[in-house]
N, C-alpha and C positions, 0 to 999 in steps of 0.2 A: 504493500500500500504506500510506503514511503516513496517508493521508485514514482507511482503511479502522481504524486505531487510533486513529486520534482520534474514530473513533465508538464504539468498544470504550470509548474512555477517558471519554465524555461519556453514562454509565449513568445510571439514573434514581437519583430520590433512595430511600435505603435498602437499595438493592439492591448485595449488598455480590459482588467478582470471586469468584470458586471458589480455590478453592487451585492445584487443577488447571491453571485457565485463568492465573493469577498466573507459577506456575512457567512454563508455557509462551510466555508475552510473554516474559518473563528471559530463558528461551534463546534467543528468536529475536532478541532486542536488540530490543522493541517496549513496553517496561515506561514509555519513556519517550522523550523524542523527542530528545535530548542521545542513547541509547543508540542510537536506529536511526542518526543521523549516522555514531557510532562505526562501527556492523555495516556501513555503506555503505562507510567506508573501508578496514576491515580484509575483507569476502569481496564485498561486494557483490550486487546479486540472488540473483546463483547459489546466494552462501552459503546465504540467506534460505530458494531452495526447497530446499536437501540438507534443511534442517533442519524447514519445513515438512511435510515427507515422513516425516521421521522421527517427528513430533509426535503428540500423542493425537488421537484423532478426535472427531466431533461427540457421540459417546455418551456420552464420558469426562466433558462438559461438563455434559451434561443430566443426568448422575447425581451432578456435583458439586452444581450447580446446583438442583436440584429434589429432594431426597431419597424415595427409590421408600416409598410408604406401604402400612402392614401390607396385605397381601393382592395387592398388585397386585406387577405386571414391567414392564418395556421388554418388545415384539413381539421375538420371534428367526422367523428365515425357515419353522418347523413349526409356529407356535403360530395357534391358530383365529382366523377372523377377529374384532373387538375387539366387534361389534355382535351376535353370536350367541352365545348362551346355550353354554358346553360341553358339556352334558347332548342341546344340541338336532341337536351333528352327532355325537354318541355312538350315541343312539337314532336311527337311519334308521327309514322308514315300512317294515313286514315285506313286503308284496306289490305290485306293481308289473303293471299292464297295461298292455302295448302293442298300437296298432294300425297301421296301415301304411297308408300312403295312395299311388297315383302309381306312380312308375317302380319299375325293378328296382334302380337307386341308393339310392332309397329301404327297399329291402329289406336291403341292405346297411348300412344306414345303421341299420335296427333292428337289426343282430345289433351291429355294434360299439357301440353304445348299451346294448345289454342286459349287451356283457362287460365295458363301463366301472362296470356300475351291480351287476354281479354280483360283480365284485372288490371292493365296496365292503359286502356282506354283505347285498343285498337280495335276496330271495326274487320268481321271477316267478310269474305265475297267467296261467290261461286263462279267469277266471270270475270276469266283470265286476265281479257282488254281492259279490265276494272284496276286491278291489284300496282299498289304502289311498292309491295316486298312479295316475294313470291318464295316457299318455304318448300323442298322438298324432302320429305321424313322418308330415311332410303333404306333397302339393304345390301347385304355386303355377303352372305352364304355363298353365292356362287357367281362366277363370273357372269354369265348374263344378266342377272338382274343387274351389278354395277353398269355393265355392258346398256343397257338400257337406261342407267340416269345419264351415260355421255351423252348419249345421241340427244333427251330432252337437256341436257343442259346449253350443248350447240344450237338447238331450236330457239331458247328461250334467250341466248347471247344475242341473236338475230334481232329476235323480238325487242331485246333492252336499245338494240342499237336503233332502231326506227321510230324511239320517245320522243315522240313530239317536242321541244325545246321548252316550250309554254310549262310543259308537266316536268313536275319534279322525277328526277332521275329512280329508274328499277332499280329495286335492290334484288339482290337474287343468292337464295342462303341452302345451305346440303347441313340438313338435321341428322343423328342418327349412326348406324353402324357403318358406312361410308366416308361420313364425315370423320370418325376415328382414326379407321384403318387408312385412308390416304389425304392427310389433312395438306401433307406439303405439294403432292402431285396437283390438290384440288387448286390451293393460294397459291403458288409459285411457278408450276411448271405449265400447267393451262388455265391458270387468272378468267376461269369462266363466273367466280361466283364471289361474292362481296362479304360472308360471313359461313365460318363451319361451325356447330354445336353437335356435340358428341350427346350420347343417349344420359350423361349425367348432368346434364350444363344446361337443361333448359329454363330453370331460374334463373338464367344471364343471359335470356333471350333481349331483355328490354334495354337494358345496355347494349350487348352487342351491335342491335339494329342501330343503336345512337352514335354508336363508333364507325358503322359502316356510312348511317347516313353522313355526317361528317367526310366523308370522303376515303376512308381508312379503310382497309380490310381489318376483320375480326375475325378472332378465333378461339373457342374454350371444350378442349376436347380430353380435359382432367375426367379420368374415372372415380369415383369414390366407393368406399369402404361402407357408406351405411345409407348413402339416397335411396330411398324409394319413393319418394313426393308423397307420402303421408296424411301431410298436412293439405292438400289440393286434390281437392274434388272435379274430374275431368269433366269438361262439357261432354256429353254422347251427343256421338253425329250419326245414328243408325239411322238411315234414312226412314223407315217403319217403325220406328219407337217400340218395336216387341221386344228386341233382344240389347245385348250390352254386352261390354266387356271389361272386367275388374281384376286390374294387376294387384297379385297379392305377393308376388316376389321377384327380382332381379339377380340376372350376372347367373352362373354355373362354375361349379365346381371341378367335375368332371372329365374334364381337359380329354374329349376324345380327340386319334390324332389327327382328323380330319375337317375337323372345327373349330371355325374363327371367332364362335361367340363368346368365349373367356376372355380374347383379347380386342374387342369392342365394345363386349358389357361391362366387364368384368367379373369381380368373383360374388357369390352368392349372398344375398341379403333377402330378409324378409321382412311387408310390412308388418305392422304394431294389429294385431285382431281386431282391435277397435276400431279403429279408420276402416278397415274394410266390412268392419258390420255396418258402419255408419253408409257408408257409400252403396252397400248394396238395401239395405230400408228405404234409403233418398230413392233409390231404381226401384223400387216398389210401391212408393208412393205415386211416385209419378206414373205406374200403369204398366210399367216394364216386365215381362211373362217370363225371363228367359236370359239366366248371367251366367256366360264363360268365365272363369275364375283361369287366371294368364299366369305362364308364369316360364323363364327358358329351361326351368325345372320342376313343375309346379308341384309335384307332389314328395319332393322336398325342404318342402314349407316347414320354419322352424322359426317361431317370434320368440326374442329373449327379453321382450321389451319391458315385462313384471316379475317382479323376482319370485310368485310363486309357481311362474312358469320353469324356473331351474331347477327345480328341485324333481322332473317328470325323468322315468325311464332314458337308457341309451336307445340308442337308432338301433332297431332291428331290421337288417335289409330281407330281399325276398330269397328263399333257398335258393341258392347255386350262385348268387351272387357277388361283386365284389366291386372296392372302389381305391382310387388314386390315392385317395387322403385318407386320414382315421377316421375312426371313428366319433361322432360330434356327439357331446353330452349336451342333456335342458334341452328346453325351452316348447314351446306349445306346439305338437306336431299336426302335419295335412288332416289326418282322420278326426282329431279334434275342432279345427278349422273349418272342415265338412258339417261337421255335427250342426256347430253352431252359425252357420249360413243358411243350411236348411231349414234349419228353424225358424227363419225369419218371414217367411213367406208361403208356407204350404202351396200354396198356389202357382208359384215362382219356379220355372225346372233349374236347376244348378245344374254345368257342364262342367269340365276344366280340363284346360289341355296346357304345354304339351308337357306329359310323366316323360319318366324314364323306369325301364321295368324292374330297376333296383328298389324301389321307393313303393313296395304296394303290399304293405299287411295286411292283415284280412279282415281285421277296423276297419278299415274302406270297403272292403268287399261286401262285409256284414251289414254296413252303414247304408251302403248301395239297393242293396236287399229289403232290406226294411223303410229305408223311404220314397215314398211316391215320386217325388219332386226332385230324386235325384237320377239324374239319367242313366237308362242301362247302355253308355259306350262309352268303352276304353280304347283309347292308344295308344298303343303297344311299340313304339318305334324298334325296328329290328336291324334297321343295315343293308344287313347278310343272310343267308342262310349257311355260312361256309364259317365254322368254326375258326378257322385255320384264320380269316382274312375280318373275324370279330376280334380274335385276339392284334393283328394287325390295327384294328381302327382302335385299341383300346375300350372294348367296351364295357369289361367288365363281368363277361358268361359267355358260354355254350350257346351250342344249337341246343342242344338239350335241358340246359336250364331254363330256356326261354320258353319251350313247346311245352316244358314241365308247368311253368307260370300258367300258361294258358290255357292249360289243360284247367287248372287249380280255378282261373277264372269264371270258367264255364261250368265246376260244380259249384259256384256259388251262385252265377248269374247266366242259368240255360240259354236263355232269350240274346246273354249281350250281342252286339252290337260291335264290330270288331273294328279296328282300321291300324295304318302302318307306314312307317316311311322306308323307303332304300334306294339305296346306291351300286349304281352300274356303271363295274369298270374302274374300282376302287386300286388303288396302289397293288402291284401283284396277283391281282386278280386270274386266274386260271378257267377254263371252259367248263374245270369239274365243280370249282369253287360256284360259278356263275349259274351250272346247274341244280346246284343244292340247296340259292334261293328259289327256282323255280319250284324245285320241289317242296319247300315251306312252305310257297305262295297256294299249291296245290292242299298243302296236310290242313295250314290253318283256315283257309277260304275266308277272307279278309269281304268285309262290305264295302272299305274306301280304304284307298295306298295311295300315296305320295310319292313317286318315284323318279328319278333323276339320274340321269348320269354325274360320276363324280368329275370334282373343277378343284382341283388344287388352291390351297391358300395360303399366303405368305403369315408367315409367325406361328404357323401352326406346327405340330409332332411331325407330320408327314410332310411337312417342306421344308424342313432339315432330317429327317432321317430315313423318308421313303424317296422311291421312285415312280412318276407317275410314267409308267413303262405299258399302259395299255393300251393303244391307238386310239383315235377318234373315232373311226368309221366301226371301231370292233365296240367302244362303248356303246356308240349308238345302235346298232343293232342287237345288242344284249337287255338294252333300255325296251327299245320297239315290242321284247318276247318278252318280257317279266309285264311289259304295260298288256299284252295281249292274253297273258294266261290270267292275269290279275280279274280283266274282264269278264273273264271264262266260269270263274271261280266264284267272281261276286254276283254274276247275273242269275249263278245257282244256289248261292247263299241268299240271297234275295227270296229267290224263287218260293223260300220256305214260308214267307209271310201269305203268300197269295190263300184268299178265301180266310183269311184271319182280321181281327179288327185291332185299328192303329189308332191313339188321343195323337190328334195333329195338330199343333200350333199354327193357324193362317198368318202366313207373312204377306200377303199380298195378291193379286191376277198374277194367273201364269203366264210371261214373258212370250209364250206361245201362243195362248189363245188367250184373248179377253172372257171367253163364257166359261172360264175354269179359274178353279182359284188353287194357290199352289202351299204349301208348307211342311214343316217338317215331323218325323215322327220323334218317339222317347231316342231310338237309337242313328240320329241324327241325319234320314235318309229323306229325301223331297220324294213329295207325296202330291199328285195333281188330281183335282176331283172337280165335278161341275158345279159351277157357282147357281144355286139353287137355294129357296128357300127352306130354313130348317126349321125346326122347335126346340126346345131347348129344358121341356119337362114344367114347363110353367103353365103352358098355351101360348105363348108368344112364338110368334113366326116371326122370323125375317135371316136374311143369307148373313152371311157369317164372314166376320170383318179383322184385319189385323187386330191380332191379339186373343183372337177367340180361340179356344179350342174344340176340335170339333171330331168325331167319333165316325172313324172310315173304315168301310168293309171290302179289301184290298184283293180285285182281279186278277190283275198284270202287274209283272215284274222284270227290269230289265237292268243292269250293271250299275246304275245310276240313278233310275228313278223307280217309285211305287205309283201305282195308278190303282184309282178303286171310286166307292160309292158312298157318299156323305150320308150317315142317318141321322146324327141329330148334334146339335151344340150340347156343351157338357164345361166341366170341369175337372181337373183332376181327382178330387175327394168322390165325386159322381162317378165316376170313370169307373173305380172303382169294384162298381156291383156287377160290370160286364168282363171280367176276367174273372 
C-alpha cells in the first residue's frame, strides 16, 4: 500500500491533488509516509481498510478532478448509450416485418421478439412495401435452409437499394441460429444486413435497431447461461387462434456429432414453472384449444428455480440409454411439469415436442394415459437404424434400445400416435447401415418422419473428427427410398383408424375445398370432413368453427391425411362416453 502512495504522490508536473483526494490520504494517514508509519502503529491494516471502506469513491475523484463541462454528465446506470444520438433511441423505426424461418422454436422465438420490440413502441406490418426494419428469425441445421436466407437477403438488398430518398433508410436484421453461427461472414464479408441478434440477445433488440438506425452496424450474438425470457409473455401470431406455442426450455446438452444447436443455443436451461403456468392460463383464457410445450430438448425439462425443487430424485434415463455428461441432481422434472399444465385447462390438448428418447419415464407415459387433454403422440427422433452409425452421431443407444422404448411405448399407449426424424447419408454411412433404417422404418411404421439428407456443420463433432465421405447423388437417392417406404408404412399405419371415431380440433376450410372443413386428431394427423351442420347435445345446430371440436367417423386413409364423417360437436370431457 505504501508503494501504491508513492505513486499517488509522484503526479505529473502541474497537475495539482483534488481536494477531495487530499482530504482523503489525511484520513487514511497516507498524506505522507512519516503518517502511514504512525497509522501502522496506532490500527494497523485493519484500521486502513475500516476507513478505506468508509472513503469517497472513484466518482468523487473524477469530479474533483476533471470539472463536468456545460452540457455534458458522468453515465448513471438509465442514461443512453454515450455513442448514440438521444433523439436516435427516442425515435424507433414505426413498422417492423418479420419473417420466420426453420423450427417451431423459431416460431416462438418470433413472438417473444415481437413482445420485446412491441413494448418498446414499435408498430408490426404484414406488408413488406410497409416495413421500415425488416427482421429475419432464421435457421442454421442445414445448409439449405441458411442457403435460403442468402438468396432473400440478396432480394431484400435490392429492395433496401430502391428506398425512395423521401423514406427513411431499411434497416435489415438476421435474428436467431444464423445470426450466431456466421455473424462475421453476415457484417463483414457480405454487409447485406444492418444488425445480427443471436437466439439470447433479443432484449437488445431496441438498442441495436438504434445503433443500426444511426448508421452503424450492430451486433449481440453472446449466449447465456440462464435466459429463457421468463419474464415476457410472447405475443401469439397463430393465425387461427386454436393452437400456440410455449417454450419451457433452451440450448441442449447432448452434443450429438452432427448438430449445431449446442453451439447456437447453447447449453440447457429451463424456464421457472410459474411463468409457464402463467402463460399457458393467459392461452386459455383467451380461447386457445391446443399448446405445444417447445423445447430443443423438451423432455428434459428441469426448473431449479425453488429450493424445494432440489431436494427431488436423480435423473433416471430410459433403459439402454446413455448421455455425454453426468448425471444432473434436483430440481422439478418434465412429468411433473406435465402434471401441472394439464391441469390447467381440461379442455386444453397439451403436445410437446421435440424429446429425445433418453428422457421418457413412465411418469409420462402413465400421465399420458390417464389424461384426456394430453395427446396420444410421441416423437421419437431416431437418426438411424444402423447401430454402428448411432454410435457415430453420438447418440447415446442401440437399435435395440430404441425399438425396446417403443415397444415399452405402445404397452402403455396402444393407440399412440408415432413420428421420427432421420438422416441420409450421415458420415460413413454404408448400403447395409442405410438399409437397416429402412428396415426400422418398416418394424416401427411411423404416422409422420422428418427426413433429410445429412449437411455437415462447422463446430460440430463430425466437422473435426468425421468425414462426410458419402456423395450427393448416393445421399439423395437413399433420402428419395426411406421418404418412399416411410409413405408405405404410414399410409398402412393410418389405415388402422379407418371406420373408427376421431375428437378433431377444427383449425379452419380445407385449403382444398371451401365445402370441407379441415383439422387435427388427439395423434396429430389432419383430418378433412364436410363442413355441414352439426348439434352438439344441446339442440343447437350450426357447422362447426375454429376451435371446436368435433366427433368424426373416419373412411379413408392415406400417408398424410384422414378423411371421414362429422357426427356431432363435442368436447373432450363428452368425448369421452364414445370410446
Amino acid at each position: 500500500m505504501l508503494g501504491g502512495a508513492r505513486l499517488l504522490c509522484q503526479r505529473p508536473l502541474g497537475w495539482t491533488v483534488p481536494a477531495t483526494l487530499r482530504a482523503w490520504l489525511s484520513t487514511c494517514g497516507l498524506d505522507s509516509v512519516a503518517h502511514s508509519k504512525e497509522a501502522e502503529r496506532k490500527g494497523g491494516l485493519g484500521d486502513f481498510h475500516a476507513k478505506l471502506t468508509e472513503g469517497p469513491s472513484l466518482q468523487h475523484f473524477l469530479q474533483e478532478a476533471a470539472p463536468v463541462q456545460a452540457g455534458h454528465h458522468l453515465l448513471a446506470e438509465d442514461d443512453p448509450a454515450p455513442y448514440l444520438d438521444p433523439g436516435t433511441l427516442a425515435e424507433a423505426p414505426s413498422k417492423v416485418y418479420l419473417e420466420t424461418y426453420g423450427c417451431q422454436m423459431n416460431v416462438s422465438d418470433t413472438e417473444i421478439a415481437w413482445s420485446i420490440l412491441q413494448r418498446s413502441g414499435y408498430l408490426r406490418t404484414r406488408r413488406l412495401e410497409e416495413a421500415d426494419v425488416i427482421l429475419l428469425v432464421t435457421c442454421s441445421i442445414r445448409e439449405k435452409a441458411e442457403q435460403t436466407i442468402w438468396n432473400r437477403l440478396r432480394h431484400l438488398t435490392a429492395l433496401k437499394s430502391k428506398r425512395p430518398p423521401t423514406q427513411a433508410p431499411l434497416r435489415i436484421g438476421i435474428l436467431g441460429c444464423m445470426a450466431k453461427r456466421l455473424k462475421e461472414k453476415i457484417l463483414d464479408q457480405e454487409r447485406l444486413v444492418d444488425l445480427v441478434a443471436g437466439p439470447d440477445a433479443y432484449r437488445d433488440l431496441p438498442r441495436l435497431l438504434a445503433v443500426a438506425r444511426s448508421g452503424q452496424q450492430a451486433a449481440n450474438v453472446l449466449l447465456s447461461l440462464d435466459e429463457t425470457y421468463a419474464d415476457i409473455l410472447p405475443v401469439h401470431t397463430n393465425g387461427s387462434g386454436t393452437s400456440a406455442f410455449v417454450s419451457i426450455m433452451r440450448g441442449c446438452d447432448n452434443m450429438c456429432s452432427y448438430c449445431i444447436v449446442p453451439f447456437t443455443r447453447g447449453r440447457e436451461r429451463s424456464r421457472p414453472v410459474a411463468s409457464i403456468l402463467q402463460e399457458v392460463q393467459m392461452l386459455s383464457d383467451q380461447g386457445v384449444k391446443e399448446v405445444t410445450l417447445l423445447g430443443q430438448n423438451v423432455n428434459s425439462y428441469r426448473d431449479t428455480s425453488e429450493v424445494q425443487f432440489l431436494s427431488t430424485a436423480p435423473t433416471h434415463l430410459s433403459r439402454g440409454f446413455s448421455t455425454v455428461y453426468r448425471a444432473k441432481q434436483g430440481g422439478l422434472r418434465f412429468a411433473s411439469l406435465l402434471d401441472r399444465v394439464s391441469a390447467v385447462d381440461p379442455e386444453m390438448r397439451i403436445r410437446f415436442t421435440s424429446p429425445h428418447p433418453k428422457d421418457f419415464p413412465d411418469e409420462v407415459f402413465q400421465l399420458m394415459r390417464e389424461r384426456r387433454n394430453l395427446c396420444k403422440q410421441l416423437h421419437l427422433p431416431v437418426q438411424s437404424g444402423s447401430t454402428r452409425i448411432l454410435e457415430a452421431m453420438k447418440r447415446g443407444y442401440t437399435r435395440e434400445a430404441y425399438l425396446e422404448l417403443v415397444r415399452h411405448a405402445r404397452d402403455f399407449l396402444p393407440d399412440v400416435s408415432l413420428s421420427s426424424d432421420f438422416i441420409a447419408g450421415f458420415c460413413g454411412e454404408t448400403e447395409a447401415d442405410h438399409q437397416q433404417t429402412v428396415s426400422l422404418l418398416r418394424e416401427v411404421c411411423y404416422n409422420t418422419a422428418f427426413i433429410f439428407a445429412y449437411s455437415m456443420r462447422q463446430k460440430t463433432r463430425a466437422f473435426h473428427r468425421l468425414q462426410d465421405d458419402v456423395p450427393s447423388e448416393v445421399k439423395q437417392r437413399r433420402l428419395k427410398e426411406l421418404m418412399t417406404v416411410f409413405r408405405e408404412e404410414a399410409a398402412r399405419a393410418n389405415a388402422a383408424a379407418v371406420g373408427r371415431l376421431q375428437v378433431v380440433l377444427v383449425e379452419g376450410l380445407s385449403k382444398r375445398s371451401p365445402s370441407e372443413k379441415c383439422g387435427r386428431n388427439d395423434g396429430n394427423l389432419r383430418v378433412i370432413f364436410p363442413d355441414v351442420e352439426l348439434g352438439d347435445g344441446t339442440g343447437t345446430v350450426a357447422r362447426a368453427q375454429p376451435g371446436d371440436y368435433v366427433l368424426v367417423k373416419i373412411s379413408s386413409a392415406s400417408s398424410q391425411t384422414l378423411k371421414g364423417t362429422p357426427l356431432c360437436r363435442t368436447t373432450l370431457k363428452e368425448s369421452a362416453a364414445f370410446y
